[in-house]
C-alpha positions as CSV (number, residue, x, y, z in Angstrom):
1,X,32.0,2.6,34.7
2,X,30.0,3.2,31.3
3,X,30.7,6.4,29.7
4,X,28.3,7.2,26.9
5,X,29.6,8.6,23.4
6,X,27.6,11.5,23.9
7,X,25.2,10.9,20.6
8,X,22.5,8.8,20.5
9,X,22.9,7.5,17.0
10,X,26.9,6.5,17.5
11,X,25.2,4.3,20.9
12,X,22.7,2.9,19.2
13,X,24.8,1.5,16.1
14,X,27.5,0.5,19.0
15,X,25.5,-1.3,20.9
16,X,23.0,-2.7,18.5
17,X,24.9,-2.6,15.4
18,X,23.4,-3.3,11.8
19,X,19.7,-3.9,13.5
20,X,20.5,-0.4,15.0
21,X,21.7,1.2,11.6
22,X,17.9,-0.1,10.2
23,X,16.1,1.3,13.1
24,X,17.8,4.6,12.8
25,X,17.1,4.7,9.4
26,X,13.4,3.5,9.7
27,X,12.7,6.2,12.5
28,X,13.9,9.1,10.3
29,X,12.1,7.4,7.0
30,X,8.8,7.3,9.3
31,X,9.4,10.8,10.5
32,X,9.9,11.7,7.0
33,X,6.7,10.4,5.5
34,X,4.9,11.5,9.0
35,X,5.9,15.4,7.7
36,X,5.2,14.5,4.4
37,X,1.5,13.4,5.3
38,X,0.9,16.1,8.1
39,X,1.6,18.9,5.4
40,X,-0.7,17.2,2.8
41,X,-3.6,17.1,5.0
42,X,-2.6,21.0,6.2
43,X,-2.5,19.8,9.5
44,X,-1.3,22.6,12.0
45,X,-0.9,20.4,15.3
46,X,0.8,17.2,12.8
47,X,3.2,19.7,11.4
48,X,4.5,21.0,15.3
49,X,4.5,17.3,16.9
50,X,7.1,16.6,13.8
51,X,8.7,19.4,14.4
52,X,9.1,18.6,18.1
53,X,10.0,15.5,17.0
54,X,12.9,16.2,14.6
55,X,14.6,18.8,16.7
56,X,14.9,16.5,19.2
57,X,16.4,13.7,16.8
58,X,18.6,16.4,15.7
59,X,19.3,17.0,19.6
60,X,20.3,13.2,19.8
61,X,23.4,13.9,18.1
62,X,25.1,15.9,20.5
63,X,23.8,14.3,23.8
64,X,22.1,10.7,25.0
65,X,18.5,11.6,24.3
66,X,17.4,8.2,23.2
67,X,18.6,5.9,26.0
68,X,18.4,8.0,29.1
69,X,15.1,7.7,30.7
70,X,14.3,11.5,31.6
71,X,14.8,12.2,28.1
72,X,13.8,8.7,26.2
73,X,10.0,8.6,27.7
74,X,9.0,11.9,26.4
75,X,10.8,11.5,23.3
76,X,9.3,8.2,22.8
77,X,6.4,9.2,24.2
78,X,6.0,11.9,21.6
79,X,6.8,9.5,18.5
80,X,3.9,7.2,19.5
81,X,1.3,10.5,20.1
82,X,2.6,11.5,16.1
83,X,1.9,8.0,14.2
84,X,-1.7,8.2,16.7
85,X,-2.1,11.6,15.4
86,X,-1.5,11.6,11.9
87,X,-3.0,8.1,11.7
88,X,-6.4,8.9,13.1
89,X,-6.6,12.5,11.0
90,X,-5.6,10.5,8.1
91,X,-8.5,7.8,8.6
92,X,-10.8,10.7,9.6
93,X,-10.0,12.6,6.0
94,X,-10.6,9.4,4.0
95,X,-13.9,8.6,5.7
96,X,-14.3,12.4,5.0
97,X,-14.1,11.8,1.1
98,X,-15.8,8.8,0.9
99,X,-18.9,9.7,1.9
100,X,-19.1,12.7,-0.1
């Protein structure tokens, strides 16, 4: 049988090793600068999707969040509809200053 560690991060670096230890670190440097650029542009809806986001990175520390598929496809899910997001109101706020 296969019994998980019962954090995500601790699995990942297991399984994965140093590749996992720089994808861990990339996904909380992204979601980092994702925050970072959601509260320079005052965005209300960017500021709640990383919020969302990082309590439920916290939450991988205590259970299998990022593997299992009833709680990986939201979570994943949810990363992808955040760099969308904050791309596109990014692009939309330089076009905004651009033309003025």
């Amino acid at each position: 049988g296969w019994i998980a560690s019962h954090n995500s991060y601790l699995e990942i670096v297991y399984r994965a090793g140093v590749v996992g230890i720089f994808l861990i670190g990339f996904l909380m440097v992204a979601i980092y600068q994702w925050a970072r650029r959601a509260v320079r542009i005052s965005s209300l809806p960017g500021i709640l999707l990383c919020v969302i986001l990082v309590n439920w990175f916290v939450g991988a520390c205590f259970g299998v969040v990022l593997e299992l598929p009833y709680y990986a496809i939201p979570t994943w899910s949810l990363l992808g509809l955040t760099y969308a997001y904050l791309r596109d109101a990014k692009n939309d706020i330089d076009e905004n200053f651009s033309h003025s």
